[in-house]
N, C-alpha and C positions, 0 to 999 in steps of 0.2 A: 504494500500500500504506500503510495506517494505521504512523503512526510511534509505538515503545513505546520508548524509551530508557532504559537500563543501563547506567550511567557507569563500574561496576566496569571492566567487561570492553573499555571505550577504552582503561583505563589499561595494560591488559593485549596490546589489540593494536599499541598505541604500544610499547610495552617489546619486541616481538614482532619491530617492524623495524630494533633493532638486534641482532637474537640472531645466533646461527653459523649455519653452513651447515645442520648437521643439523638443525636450530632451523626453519629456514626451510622445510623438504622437511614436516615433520611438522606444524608448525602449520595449516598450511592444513586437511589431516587430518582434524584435532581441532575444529578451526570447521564443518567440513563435517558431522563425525557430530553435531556439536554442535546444530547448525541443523535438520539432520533430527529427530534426536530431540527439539526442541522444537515445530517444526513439527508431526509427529505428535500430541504429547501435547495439543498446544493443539485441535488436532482432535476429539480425545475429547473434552474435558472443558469445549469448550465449549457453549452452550446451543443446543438445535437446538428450532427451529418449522418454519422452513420448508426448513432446509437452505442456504440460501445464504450464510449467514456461513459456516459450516465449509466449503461449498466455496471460497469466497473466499482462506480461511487457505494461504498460500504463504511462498515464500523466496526471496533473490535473494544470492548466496556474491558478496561485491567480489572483483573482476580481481585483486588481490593475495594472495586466500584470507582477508585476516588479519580480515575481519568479513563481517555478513549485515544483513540487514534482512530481518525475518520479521514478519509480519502479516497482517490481512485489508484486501482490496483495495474491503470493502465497507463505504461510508462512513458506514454507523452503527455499526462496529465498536466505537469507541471510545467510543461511550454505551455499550454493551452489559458492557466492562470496566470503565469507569467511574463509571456510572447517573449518572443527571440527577439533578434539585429534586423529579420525578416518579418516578424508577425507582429502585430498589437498584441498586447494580453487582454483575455476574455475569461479576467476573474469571474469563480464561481465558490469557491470553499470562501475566501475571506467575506465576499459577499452576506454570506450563508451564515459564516461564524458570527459578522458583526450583528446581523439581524437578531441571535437569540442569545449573543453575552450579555446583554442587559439587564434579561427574563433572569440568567443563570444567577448573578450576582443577587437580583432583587430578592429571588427565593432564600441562596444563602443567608444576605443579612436578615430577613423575616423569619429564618427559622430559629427559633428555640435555644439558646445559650443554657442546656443542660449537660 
């Protein structure tokens, strides 16, 4: 899977593995709808020719819940988000991501300091 990194939300899943109990039951939760719903969106709104990058576009939730790795597993992905010397870039992961880090963080700070 094409790697896109978001430094915000380490800082956040670091901070994640010392919270409370309740903390720990939800979090995973909140990464899971989180990852789906950018997953999805990256789907739409990426550019389709032949279909194989948006089928590509998946996610993989780490054993701990507290992050994902979401991307396409198709290795010109990341020309396609980033354009070459030759192409424009025709982001769709950052697009995707900005749209629902607001939701992710809103939920964190709303949840429960148990």
């Amino acid at each position: 899977m094409a790697s896109f990194e978001f430094d915000g939300l380490q800082v956040i899943a670091s901070d994640m593995k010392n919270a409370g109990k309740k903390a720990k039951r939800l979090v995973p939760l909140i990464v899971a709808k989180t990852t789906f719903d950018i997953e999805a969106d990256a789907k739409i709104i990426v550019a389709v020719d032949t279909g194989n990058l948006m089928g590509s576009i998946g996610s993989d939730i780490d054993p701990d819940g507290l992050g994902s790795t979401i991307g396409p597993t198709a290795d010109y992905g990341r020309f396609i988000e980033k354009g070459t010397d030759v192409m424009p870039a025709q982001p769709f992961m950052a697009p995707a991501f900005d749209r629902r880090a607001p939701g992710f963080v809103q939920a964190i700070e709303q949840m429960p300091k148990l």
